[in-house]
C-alpha positions as a Markdown table, in Angstrom:
| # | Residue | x | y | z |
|---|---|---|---|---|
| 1 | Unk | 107.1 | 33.7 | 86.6 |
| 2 | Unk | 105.9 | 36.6 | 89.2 |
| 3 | Unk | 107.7 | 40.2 | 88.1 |
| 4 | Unk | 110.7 | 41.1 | 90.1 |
| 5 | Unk | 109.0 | 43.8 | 92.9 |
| 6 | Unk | 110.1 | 46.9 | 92.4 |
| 7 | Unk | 112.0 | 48.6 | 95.9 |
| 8 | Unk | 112.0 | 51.9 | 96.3 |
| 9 | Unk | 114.3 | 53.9 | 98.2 |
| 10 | Unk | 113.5 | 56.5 | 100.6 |
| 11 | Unk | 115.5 | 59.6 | 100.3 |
| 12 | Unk | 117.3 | 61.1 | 103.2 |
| 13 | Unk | 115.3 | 63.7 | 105.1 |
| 14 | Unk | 117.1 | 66.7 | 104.3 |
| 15 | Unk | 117.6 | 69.3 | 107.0 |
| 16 | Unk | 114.9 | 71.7 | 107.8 |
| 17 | Unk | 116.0 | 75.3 | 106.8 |
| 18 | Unk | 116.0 | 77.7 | 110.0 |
| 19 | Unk | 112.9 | 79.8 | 109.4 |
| 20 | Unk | 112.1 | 83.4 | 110.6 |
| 21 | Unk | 109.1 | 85.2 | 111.3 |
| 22 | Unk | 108.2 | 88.5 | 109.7 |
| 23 | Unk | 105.6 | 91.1 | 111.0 |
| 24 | Unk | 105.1 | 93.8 | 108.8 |
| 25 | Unk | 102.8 | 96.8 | 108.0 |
| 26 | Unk | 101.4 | 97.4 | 104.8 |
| 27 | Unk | 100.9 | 100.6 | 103.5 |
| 28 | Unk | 97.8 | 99.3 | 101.8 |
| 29 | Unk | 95.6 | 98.0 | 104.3 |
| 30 | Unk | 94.6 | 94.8 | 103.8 |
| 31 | Unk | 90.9 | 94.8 | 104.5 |
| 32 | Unk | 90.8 | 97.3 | 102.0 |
| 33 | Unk | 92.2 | 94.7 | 99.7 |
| 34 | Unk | 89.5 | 92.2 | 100.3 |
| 35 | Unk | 87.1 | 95.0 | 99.7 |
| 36 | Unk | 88.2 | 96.1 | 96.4 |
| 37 | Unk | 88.5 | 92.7 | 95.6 |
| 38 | Unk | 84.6 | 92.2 | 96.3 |
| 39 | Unk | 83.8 | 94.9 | 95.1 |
| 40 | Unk | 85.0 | 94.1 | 91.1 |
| 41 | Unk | 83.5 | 90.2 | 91.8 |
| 42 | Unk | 80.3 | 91.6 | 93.0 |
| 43 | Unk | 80.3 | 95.5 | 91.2 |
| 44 | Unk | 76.6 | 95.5 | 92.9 |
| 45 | Unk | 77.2 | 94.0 | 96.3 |
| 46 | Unk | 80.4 | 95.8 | 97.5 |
| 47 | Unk | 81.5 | 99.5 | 97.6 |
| 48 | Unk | 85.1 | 100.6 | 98.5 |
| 49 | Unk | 84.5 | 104.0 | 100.9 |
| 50 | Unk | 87.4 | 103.8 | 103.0 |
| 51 | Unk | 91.0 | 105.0 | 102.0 |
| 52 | Unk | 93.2 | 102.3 | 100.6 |
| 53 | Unk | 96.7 | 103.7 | 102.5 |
| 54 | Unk | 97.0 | 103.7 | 105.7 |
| 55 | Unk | 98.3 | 106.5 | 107.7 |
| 56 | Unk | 102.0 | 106.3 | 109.5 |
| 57 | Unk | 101.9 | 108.5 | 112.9 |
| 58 | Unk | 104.4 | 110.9 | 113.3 |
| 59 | Unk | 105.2 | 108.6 | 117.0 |
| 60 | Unk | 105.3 | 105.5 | 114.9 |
| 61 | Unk | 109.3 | 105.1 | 115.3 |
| 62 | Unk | 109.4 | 106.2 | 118.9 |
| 63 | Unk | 106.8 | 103.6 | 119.8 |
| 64 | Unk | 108.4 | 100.7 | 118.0 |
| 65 | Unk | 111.8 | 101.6 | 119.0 |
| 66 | Unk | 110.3 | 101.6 | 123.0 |
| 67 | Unk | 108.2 | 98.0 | 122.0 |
| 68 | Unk | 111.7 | 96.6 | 120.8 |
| 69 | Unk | 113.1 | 97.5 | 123.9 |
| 70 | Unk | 110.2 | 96.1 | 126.2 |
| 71 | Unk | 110.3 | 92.8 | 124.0 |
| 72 | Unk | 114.5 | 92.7 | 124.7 |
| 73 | Unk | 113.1 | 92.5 | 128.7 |
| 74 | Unk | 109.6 | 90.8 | 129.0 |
| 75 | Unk | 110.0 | 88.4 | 126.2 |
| 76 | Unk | 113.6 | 87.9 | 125.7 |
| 77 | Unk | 114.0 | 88.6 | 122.2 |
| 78 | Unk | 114.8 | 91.3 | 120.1 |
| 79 | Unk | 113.4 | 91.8 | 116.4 |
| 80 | Unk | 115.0 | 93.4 | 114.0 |
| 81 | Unk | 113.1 | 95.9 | 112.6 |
| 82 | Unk | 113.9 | 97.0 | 108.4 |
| 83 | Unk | 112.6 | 100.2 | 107.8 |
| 84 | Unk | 111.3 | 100.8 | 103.9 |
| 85 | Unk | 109.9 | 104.5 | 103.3 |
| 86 | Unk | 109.7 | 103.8 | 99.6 |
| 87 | Unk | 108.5 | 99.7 | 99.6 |
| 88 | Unk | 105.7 | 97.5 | 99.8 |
| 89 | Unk | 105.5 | 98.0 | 104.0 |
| 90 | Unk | 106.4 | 100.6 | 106.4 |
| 91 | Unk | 108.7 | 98.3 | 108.2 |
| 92 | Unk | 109.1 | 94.7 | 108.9 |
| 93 | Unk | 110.3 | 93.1 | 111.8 |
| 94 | Unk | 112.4 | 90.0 | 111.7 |
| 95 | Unk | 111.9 | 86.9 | 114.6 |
| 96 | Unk | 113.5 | 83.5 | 114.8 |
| 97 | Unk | 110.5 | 81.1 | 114.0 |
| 98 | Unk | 111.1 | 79.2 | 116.9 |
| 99 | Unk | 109.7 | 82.3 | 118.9 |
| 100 | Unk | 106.5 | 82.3 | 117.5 |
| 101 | Unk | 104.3 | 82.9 | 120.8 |
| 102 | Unk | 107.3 | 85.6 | 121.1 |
| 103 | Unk | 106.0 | 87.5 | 118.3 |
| 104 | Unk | 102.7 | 87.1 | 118.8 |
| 105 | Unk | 103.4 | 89.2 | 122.2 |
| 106 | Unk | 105.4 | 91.9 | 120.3 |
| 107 | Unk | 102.5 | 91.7 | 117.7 |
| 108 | Unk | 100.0 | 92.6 | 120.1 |
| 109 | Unk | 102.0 | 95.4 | 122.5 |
| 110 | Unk | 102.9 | 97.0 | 118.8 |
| 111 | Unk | 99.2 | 96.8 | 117.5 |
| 112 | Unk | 97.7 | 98.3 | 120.9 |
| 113 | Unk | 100.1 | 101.1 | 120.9 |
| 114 | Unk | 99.5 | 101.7 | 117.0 |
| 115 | Unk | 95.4 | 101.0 | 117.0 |
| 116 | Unk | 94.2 | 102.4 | 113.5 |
| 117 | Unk | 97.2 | 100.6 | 111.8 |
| 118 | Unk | 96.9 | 97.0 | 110.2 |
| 119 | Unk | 99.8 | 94.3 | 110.9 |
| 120 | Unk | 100.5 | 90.9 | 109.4 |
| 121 | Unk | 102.2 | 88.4 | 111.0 |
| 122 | Unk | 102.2 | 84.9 | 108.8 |
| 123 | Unk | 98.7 | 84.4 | 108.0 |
| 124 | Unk | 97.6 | 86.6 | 110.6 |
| 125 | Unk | 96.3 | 89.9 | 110.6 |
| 126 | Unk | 96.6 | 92.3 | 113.9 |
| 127 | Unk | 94.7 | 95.7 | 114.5 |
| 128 | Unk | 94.8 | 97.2 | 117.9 |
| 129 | Unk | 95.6 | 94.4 | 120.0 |
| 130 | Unk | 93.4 | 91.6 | 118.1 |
| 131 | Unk | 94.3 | 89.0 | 115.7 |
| 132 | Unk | 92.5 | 88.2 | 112.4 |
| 133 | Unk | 92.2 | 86.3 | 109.7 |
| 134 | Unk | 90.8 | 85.3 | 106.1 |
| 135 | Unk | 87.6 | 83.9 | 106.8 |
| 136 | Unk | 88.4 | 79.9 | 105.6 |
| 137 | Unk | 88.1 | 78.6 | 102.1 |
| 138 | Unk | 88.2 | 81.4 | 99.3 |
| 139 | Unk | 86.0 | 83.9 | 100.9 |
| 140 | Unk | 87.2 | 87.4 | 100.9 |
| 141 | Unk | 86.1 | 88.2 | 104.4 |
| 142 | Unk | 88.2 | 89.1 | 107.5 |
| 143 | Unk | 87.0 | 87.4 | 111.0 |
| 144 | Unk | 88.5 | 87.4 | 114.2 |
| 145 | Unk | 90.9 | 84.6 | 115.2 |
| 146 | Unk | 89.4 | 83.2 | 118.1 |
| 147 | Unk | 91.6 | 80.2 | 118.8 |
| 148 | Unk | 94.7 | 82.4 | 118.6 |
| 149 | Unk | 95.9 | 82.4 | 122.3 |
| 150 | Unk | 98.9 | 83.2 | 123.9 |
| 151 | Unk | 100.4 | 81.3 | 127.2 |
| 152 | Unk | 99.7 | 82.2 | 130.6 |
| 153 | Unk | 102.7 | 83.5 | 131.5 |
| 154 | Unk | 103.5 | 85.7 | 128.2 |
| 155 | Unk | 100.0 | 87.2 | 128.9 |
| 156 | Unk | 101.2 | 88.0 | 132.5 |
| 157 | Unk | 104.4 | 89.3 | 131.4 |
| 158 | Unk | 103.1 | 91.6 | 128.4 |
| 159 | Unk | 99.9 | 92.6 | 130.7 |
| 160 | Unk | 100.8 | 96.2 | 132.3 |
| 161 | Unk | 102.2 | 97.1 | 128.7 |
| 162 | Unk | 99.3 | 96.8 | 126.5 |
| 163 | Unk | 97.5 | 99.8 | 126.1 |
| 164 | Unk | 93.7 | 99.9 | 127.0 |
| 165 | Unk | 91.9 | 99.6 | 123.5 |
| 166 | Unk | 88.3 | 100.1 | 122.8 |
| 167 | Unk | 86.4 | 98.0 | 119.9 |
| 168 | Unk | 85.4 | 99.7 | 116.9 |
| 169 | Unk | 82.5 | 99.8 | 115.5 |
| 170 | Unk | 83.1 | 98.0 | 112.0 |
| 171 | Unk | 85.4 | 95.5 | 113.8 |
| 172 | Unk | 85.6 | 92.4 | 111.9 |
| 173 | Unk | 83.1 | 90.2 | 113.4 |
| 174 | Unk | 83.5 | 86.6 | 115.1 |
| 175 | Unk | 83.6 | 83.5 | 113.1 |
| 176 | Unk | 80.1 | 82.6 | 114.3 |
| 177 | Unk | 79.1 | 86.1 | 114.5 |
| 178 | Unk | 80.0 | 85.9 | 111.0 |
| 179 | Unk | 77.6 | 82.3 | 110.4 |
| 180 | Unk | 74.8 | 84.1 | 111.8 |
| 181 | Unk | 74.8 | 87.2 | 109.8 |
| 182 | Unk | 74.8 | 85.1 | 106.5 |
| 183 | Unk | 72.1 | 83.0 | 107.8 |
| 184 | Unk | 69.8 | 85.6 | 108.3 |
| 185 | Unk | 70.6 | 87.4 | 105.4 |
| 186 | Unk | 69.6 | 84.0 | 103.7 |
| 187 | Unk | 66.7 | 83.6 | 105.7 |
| 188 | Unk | 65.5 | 87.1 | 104.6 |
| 189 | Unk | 66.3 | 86.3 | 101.3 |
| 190 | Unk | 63.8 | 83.8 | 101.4 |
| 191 | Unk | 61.0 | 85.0 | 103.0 |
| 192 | Unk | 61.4 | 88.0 | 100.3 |
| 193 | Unk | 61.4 | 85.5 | 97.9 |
| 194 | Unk | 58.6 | 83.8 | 99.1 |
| 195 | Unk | 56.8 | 87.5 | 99.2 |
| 196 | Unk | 57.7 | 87.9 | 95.9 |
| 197 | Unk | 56.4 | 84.3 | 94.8 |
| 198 | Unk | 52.9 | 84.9 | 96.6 |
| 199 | Unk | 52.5 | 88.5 | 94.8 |
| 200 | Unk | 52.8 | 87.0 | 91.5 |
| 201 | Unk | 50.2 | 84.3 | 92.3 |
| 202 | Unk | 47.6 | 86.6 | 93.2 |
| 203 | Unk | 48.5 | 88.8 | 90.4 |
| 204 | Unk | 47.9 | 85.7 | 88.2 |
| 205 | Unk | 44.2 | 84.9 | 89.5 |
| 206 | Unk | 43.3 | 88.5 | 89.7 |
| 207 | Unk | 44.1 | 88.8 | 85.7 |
| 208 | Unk | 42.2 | 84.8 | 85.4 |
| 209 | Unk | 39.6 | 86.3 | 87.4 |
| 210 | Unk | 39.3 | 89.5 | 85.0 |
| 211 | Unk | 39.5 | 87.6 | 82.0 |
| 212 | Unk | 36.9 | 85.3 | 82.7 |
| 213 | Unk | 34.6 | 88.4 | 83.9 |
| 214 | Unk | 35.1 | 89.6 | 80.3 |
| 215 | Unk | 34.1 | 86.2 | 78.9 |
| 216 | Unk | 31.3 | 86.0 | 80.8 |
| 217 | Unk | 30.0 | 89.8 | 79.5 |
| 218 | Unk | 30.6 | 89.0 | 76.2 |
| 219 | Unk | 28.3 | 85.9 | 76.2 |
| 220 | Unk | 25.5 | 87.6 | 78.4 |
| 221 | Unk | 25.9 | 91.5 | 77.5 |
| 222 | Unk | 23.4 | 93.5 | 79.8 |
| 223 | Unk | 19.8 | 93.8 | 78.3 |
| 224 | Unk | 18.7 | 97.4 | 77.0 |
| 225 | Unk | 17.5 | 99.8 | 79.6 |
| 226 | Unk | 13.8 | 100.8 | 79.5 |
């Protein structure tokens, strides 16, 4: 006699919770944060220079109060912003989820009018005008988010109000920017191993070779001089 099956009921999809976006800045930057972190798994690889806090401008709430207000007319929304001078962030900024390319726009405008300031947006990181992110896997490395794109016509709308930014110098590098520089450093690595490999093998026959040169004195010493 076959076993009664067993049936098993699905449960009813439960309703998905309305979500919101939050776009905060730390007060401890974050690339700092991935440095430190580095820096006590690798005490020899990694060294913390830069400051750990990052520095409000005095214009800070002027400038985000103006963004707000361009957001309210380009983009058609209007974040509300939570100041907290003694928390985690400076401030946060609160979107509905379903205006995600939204607030990817107000990240931007805010970033290029704040430049030396970090943001985070969901997994994203922002600094003057460019997204970031955690390089993928558990690597503590930031690299630019190059498939993080906006639509056409947000771009065109938010274009006269982005201010003109400059790269910096230490600018988190590209993805494959990123491939290459460990490659080489990998390809260096061994060709100085292999250096290191062929230094030791001579060294090796040049001690054979003196050994053997001793050997061969002490069974045929030089005959007396006349």
């Amino acid at each position: 006699m076959l076993p009664t099956p067993k049936v098993y009921r699905r449960r009813p999809a439960q309703a998905r919770q309305k979500q919101s976006l939050l776009l905060v800045c730390p007060r401890i930057s974050p690339e700092w944060e991935l440095n430190s972190l580095r820096s006590l798994m690798k005490p020899k690889g990694y060294k913390v220079h830069q400051p750990h806090e990052q520095s409000w401008p005095r214009n800070a709430t002027k400038v985000i109060e103006q963004t707000i207000a361009d957001a309210r007319v380009r983009l058609g929304v209007e974040p509300k912003v939570h100041h907290k001078p003694d928390g985690e962030y400076f401030f946060a900024a609160e979107l509905d989820s379903a205006d995600e390319d939204a607030a990817r726009a107000f990240a931007i405008v805010l970033s290029s009018r704040l430049p030396k300031l970090w943001f985070v947006l969901d997994r994203l990181l922002i600094k003057n005008g460019r997204f970031f992110r955690r390089e993928n896997g558990f690597k503590l490395f930031i690299v630019q988010a190059t498939n993080v794109h906006l639509p056409r016509a947000m771009r065109a709308a938010i274009a006269d109000l982005i201010a003109p930014t400059e790269s910096e110098e230490n600018e988190p590098p590209t993805p494959r920017e990123r491939q290459r520089r460990v490659s080489a450093f990998f390809i260096a690595h061994k060709g100085r191993g292999e250096q290191l490999k062929r230094h030791h093998k001579q060294h090796r026959q040049g001690k054979a070779n003196h050994v053997t040169q001793n050997a061969h004195h002490a069974e045929h010493p030089n005959p007396p001089a006349q």
